[in-house]
C-alpha positions as CSV (number, residue, x, y, z in Angstrom):
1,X,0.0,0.0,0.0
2,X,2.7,2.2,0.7
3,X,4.3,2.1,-2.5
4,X,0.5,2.7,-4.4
5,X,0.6,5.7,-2.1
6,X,4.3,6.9,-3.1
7,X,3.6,6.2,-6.7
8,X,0.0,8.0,-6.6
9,X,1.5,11.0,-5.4
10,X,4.4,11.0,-8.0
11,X,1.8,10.8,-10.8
12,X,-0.5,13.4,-9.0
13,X,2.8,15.9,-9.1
14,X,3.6,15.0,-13.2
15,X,0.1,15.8,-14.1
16,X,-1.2,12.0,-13.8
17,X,-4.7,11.3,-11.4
18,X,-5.3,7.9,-10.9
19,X,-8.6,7.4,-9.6
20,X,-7.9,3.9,-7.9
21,X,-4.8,2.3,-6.5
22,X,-5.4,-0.5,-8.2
23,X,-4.9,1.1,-11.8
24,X,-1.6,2.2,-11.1
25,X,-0.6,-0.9,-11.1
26,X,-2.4,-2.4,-13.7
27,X,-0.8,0.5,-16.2
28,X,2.3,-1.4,-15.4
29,X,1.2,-4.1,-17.1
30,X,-0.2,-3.2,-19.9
31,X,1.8,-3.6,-23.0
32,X,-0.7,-2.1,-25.9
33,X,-1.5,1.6,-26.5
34,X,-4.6,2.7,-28.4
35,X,-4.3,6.1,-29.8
36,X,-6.7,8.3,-31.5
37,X,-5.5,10.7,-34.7
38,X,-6.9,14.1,-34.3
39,X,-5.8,16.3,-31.1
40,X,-3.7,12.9,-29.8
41,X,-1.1,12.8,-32.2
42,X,-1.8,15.7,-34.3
43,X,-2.5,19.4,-33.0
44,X,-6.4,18.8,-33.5
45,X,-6.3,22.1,-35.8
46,X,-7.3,20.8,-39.1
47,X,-6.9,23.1,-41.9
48,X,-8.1,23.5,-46.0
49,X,-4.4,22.7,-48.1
50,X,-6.9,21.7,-51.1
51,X,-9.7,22.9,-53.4
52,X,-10.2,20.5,-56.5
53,X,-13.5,21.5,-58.5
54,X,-14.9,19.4,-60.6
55,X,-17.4,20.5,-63.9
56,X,-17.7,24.1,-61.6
57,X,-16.1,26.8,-60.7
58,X,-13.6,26.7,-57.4
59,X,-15.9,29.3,-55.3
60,X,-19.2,27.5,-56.9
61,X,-17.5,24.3,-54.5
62,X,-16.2,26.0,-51.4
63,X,-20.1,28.1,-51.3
64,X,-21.7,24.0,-51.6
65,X,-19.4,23.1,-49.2
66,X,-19.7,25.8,-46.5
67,X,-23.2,25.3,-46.9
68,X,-23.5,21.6,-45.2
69,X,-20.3,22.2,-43.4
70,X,-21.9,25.0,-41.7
71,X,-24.3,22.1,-39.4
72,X,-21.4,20.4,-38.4
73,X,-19.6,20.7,-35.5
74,X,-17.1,17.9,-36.3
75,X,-13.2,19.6,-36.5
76,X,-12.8,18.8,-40.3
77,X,-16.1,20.5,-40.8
78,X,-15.3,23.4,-39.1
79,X,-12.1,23.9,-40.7
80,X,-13.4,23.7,-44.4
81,X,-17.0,26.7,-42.7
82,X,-13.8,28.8,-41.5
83,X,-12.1,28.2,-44.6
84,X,-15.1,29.0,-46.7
85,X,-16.1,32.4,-44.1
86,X,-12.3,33.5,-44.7
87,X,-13.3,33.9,-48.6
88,X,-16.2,36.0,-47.8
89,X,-18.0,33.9,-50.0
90,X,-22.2,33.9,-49.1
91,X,-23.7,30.3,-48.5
92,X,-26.9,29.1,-48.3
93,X,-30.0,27.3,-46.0
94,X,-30.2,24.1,-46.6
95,X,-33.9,22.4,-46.7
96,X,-32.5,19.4,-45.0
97,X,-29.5,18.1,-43.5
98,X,-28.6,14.6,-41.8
99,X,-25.1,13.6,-40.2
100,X,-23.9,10.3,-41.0
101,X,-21.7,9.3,-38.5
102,X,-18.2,7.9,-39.8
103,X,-19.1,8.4,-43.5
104,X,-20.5,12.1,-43.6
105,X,-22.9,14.7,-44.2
106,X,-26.1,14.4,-46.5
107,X,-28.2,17.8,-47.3
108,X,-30.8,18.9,-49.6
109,X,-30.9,22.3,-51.3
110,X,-33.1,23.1,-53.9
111,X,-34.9,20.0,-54.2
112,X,-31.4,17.9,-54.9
113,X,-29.2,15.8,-52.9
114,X,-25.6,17.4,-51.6
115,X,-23.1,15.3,-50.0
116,X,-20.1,15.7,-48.2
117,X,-17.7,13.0,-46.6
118,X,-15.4,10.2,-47.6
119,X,-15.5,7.4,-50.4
120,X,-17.6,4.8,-48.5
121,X,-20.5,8.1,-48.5
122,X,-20.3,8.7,-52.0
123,X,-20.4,4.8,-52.8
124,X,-23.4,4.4,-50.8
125,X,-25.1,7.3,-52.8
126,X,-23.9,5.8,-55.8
127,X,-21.5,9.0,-56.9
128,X,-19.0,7.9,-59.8
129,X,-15.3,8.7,-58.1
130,X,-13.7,7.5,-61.5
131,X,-12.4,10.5,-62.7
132,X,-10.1,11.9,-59.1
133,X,-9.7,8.2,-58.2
134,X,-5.9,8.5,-58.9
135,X,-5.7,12.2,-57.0
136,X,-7.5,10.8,-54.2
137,X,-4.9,7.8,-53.6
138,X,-2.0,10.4,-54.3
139,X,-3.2,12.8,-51.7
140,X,-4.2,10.2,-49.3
141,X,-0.5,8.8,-49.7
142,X,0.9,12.0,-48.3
143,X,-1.4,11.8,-45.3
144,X,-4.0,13.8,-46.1
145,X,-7.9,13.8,-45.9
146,X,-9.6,14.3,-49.2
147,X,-13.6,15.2,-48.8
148,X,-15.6,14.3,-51.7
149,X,-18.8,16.6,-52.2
150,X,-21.9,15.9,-54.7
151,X,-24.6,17.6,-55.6
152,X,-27.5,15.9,-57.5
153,X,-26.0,13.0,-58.3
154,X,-22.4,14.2,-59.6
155,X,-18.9,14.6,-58.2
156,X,-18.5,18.1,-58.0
157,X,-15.2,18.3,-56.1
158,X,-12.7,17.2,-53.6
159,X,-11.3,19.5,-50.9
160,X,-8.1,18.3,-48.8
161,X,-7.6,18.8,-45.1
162,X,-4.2,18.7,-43.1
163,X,-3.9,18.1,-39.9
164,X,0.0,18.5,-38.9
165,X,1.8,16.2,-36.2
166,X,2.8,17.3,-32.9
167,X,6.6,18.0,-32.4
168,X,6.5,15.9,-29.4
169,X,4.6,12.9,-31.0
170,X,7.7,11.3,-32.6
171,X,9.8,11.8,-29.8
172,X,7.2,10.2,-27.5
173,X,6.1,7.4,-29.7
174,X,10.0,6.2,-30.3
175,X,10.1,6.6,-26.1
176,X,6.7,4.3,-26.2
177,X,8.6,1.7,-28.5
178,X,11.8,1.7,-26.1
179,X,9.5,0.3,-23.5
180,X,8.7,-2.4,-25.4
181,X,5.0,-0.8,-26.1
182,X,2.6,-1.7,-29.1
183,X,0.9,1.2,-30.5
184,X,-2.0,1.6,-32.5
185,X,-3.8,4.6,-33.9
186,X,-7.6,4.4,-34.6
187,X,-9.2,7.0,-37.3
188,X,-11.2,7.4,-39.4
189,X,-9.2,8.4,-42.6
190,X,-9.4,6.1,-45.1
191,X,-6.7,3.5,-45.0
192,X,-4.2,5.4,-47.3
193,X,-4.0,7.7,-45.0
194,X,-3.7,6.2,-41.3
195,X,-1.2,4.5,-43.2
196,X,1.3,7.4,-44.2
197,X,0.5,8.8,-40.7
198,X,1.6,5.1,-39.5
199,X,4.3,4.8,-41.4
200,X,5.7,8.4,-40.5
201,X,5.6,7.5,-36.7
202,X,6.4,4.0,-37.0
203,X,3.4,2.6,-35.9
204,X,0.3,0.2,-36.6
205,X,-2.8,2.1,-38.0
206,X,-6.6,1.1,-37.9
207,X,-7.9,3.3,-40.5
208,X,-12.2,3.7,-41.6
209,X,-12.9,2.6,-37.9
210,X,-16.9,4.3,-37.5
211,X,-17.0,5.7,-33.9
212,X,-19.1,2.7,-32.6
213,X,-16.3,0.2,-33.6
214,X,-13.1,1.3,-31.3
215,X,-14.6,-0.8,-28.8
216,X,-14.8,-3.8,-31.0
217,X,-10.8,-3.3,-32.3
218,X,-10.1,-2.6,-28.7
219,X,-11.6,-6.2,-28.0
220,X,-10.3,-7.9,-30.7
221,X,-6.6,-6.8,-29.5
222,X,-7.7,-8.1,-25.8
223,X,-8.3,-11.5,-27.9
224,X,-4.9,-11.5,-28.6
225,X,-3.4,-11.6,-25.7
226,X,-2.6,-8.3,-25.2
227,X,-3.3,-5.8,-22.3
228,X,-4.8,-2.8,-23.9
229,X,-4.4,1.1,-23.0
230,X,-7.3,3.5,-25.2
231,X,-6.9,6.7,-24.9
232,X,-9.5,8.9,-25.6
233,X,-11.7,12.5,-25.2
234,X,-14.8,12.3,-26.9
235,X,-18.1,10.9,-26.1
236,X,-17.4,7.8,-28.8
237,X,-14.5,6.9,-27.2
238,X,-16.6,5.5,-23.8
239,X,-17.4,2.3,-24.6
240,X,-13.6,1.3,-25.8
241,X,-12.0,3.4,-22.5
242,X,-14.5,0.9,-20.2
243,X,-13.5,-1.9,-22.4
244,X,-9.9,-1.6,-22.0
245,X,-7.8,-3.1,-18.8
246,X,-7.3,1.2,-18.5
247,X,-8.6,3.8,-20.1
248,X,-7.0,7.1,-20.0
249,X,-9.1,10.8,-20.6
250,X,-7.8,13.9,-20.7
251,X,-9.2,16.8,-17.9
252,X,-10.4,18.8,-20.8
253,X,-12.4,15.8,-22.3
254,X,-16.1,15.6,-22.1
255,X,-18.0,14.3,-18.9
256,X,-18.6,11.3,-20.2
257,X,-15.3,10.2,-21.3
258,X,-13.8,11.6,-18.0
259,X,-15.9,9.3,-16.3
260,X,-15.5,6.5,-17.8
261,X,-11.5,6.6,-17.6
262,X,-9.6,5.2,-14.8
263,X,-6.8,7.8,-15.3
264,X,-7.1,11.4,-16.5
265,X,-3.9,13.2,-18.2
266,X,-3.7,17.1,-16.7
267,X,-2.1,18.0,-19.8
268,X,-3.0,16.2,-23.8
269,X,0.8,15.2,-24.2
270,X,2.1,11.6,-24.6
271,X,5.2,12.4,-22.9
272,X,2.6,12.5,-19.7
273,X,1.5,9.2,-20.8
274,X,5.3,7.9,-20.6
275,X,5.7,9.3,-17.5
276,X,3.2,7.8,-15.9
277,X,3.8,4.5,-17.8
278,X,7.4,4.5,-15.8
279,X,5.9,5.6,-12.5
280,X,3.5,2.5,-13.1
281,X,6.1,0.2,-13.4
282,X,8.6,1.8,-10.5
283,X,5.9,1.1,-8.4
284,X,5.3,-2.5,-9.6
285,X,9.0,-3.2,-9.3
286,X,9.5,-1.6,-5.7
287,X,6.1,-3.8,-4.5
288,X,8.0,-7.2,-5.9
289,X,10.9,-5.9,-3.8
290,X,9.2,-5.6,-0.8
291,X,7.4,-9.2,-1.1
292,X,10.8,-10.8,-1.8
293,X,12.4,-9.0,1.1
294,X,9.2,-9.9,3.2
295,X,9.3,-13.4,2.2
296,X,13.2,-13.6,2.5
297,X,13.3,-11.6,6.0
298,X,10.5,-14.3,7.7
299,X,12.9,-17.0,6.0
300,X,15.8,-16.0,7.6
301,X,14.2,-14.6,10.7
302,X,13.6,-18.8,11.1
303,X,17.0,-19.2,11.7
304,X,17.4,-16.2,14.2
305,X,14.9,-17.8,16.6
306,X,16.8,-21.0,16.5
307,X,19.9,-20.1,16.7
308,X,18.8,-18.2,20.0
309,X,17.1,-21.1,21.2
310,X,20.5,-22.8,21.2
311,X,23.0,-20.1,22.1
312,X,21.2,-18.2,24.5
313,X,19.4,-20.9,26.7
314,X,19.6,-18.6,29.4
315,X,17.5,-15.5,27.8
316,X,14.5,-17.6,26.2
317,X,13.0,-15.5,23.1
318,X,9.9,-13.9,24.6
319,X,7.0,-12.6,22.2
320,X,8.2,-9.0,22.9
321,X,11.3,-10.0,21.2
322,X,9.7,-11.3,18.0
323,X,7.2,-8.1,18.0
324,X,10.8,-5.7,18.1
325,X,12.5,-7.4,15.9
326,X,9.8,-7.1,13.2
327,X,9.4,-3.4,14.0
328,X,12.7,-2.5,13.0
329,X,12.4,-4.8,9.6
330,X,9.2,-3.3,9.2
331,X,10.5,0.8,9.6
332,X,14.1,-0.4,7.4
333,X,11.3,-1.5,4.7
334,X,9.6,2.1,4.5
335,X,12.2,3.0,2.4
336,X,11.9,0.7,-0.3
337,X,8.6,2.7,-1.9
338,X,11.0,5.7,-2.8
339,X,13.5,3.4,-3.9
340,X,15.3,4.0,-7.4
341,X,14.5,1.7,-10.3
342,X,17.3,0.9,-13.3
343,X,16.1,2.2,-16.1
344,X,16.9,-1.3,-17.9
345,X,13.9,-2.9,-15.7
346,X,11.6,-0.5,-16.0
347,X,12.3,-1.1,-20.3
348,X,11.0,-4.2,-20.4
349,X,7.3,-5.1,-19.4
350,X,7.6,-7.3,-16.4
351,X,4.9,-10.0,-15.2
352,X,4.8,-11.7,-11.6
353,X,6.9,-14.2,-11.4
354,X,7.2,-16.6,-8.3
355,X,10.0,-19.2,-9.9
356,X,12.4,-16.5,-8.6
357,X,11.1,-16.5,-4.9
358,X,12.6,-19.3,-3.6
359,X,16.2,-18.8,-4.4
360,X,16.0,-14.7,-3.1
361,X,14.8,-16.3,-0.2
362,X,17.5,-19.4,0.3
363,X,20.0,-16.9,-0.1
364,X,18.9,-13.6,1.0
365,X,17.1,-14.4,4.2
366,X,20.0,-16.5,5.8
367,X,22.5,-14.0,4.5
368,X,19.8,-11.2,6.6
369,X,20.3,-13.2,9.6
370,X,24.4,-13.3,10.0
371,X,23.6,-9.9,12.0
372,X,21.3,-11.5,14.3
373,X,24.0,-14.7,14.7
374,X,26.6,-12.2,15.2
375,X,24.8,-10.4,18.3
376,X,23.8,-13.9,19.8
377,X,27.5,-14.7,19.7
378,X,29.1,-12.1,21.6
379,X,26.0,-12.2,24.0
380,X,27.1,-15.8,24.9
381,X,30.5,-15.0,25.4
């Protein structure tokens, strides 16, 4: 418990709150990091690179576009209204709209269909893509987000939206990797593009993945054998944070993701992550120390009472001196939660493992004892 407490508090001071003791420790064992895209690993400030019109004129697009965009309150949507406000061009009241979550936007204006959203949208609505199917894989191959748009029927365009990586999130990825982490990033880009993300950072990408699916991939990964981190802010990240062994939120995230997390990051940096990944793990290491050391102490401890039995038959132990002598072990062992950790076990994900127990204590508890023979000694003499 002490160590929990020591370790809690170490978090608590880099910006970590753990809400249970419990998942302190279980973030030491977990050996798989989900990751979203947007605001995670990029900045989360998506911006227009992009206008491709198609059969119209470029402000003809951008005035469709702000026009459904202008309903959404999704960050891509946003950008491409801001983008489309910054023109000064005037848009328009749509008779209808509908969001369609993970594909798009659908719209009616004057009496016709206008879409917005990705590939699997405009194949539902049966839009032909053959003419910008090449520019879309080119531009999706650099990382970016192409939006198709549609109106009545036809392609009428594709805008692109960048959203740039953080500084940090190469750095703190390649730290992840040191530790011997698996990381995977979930979005909702078409797979061309989680891909050239991926590839940039070295990691695996889950790309297309609809909002109510990042529990399912979390699950399937559980399947395998692994012990899952999903880190997450937004309402449709719930479900995978409770299905997780931990889920992590952010303090700026919505209510229900905060509450649904076991561990909320003061600050939306991964670096915070790694550091409370290490904490995680110097407080598993320091709590197999003390169980060894326990185990070992009462071992040896064995052999103090009988070797007083033998020497000292004229001072029989009394219960007094078994209830001392474990007060001092037990006050030399409140040092062990602030001990220091090499950095070469913390590297490595470690798992309990009692084959080592009985040779730490064959060895280390009689060796803890030559003390106690050593005082019986010059007593008897």
């Amino acid at each position: 418990p002490t160590a929990i407490m020591v370790g809690t508090g170490k978090g608590a001071n880099l910006g970590i709150l753990v809400k249970s003791a419990q998942h302190l420790e279980q973030l030491s064992k977990c050996d798989t990091i989900v990751l979203d895209k947007t605001g995670t690993l990029t900045e989360g400030k998506p911006q227009v690179t992009e206008v491709y019109p198609i059969n119209i004129g470029e402000n003809d697009l951008l005035k469709y576009a702000g026009s459904i965009e202008q309903y959404s309150k999704h960050p891509l949507a946003k950008a491409i209204y801001t983008y489309v406000s910054d023109q000064g061009l005037s848009i328009n009241t749509l008779d209808h709209f509908e969001m369609k979550q993970g594909l798009g936007l659908v719209g009616s204006f004057n009496g016709e269909v206008l879409l917005s959203g990705n590939k699997r949208l405009m194949e539902e609505y049966d839009v032909d893509l053959s003419s910008i199917d090449d520019l879309y894989k080119e531009l999706s191959s650099k990382g970016k987000t192409p939006l198709f748009y549609s109106y009545a029927g036809k392609l009428i365009g594709l805008i692109v939206v960048s959203d740039v990586l953080k500084q940090t999130s190469k750095h703190s990825i390649d730290c992840l990797k040191d530790m011997h982490m698996n990381i995977y990033m979930l979005t909702g880009d078409n797979q061309l593009t989680a891909n050239a993300i991926a590839s940039e950072l070295g990691i695996e990408a889950i790309g297309e993945v609809l909002p109510q699916d990042k529990e399912k991939h979390v699950r399937e990964l559980q399947e395998k054998g692994h012990r899952v981190i999903m880190v997450g802010d937004g309402i449709n990240d719930a479900a995978a944070m409770k299905a997780a062994d931990i889920g992590i939120s952010v303090d700026t995230a919505v209510d229900v993701a905060k509450e649904s997390a076991d561990i909320i990051l003061l600050e939306k940096d991964l670096m915070v992550l790694e550091e409370g990944i290490i904490e995680g793990r110097k407080t598993y290491a320091n709590m197999i120390k003390y169980i060894k050391m326990t185990a070992s102490s009462n071992f040896g401890n064995m052999f103090s009472v009988l070797a007083a039995s033998v020497l000292l038959p004229f001072l029989p132990m009394m219960s007094v001196h078994l209830i001392f002598l474990n007060l001092i072990y037990d006050l030399s062992c409140t040092a062990i939660p602030w001990d220091n950790v090499d950095e070469e076990f913390i590297a490595i994900l470690r798992k309990w493992d009692a084959s080592s127990m009985g040779s730490f204590m064959i060895w280390i508890g009689p060796t803890s004892s030559i003390f106690d023979f050593t005082t019986y000694i010059f007593m008897y003499f």
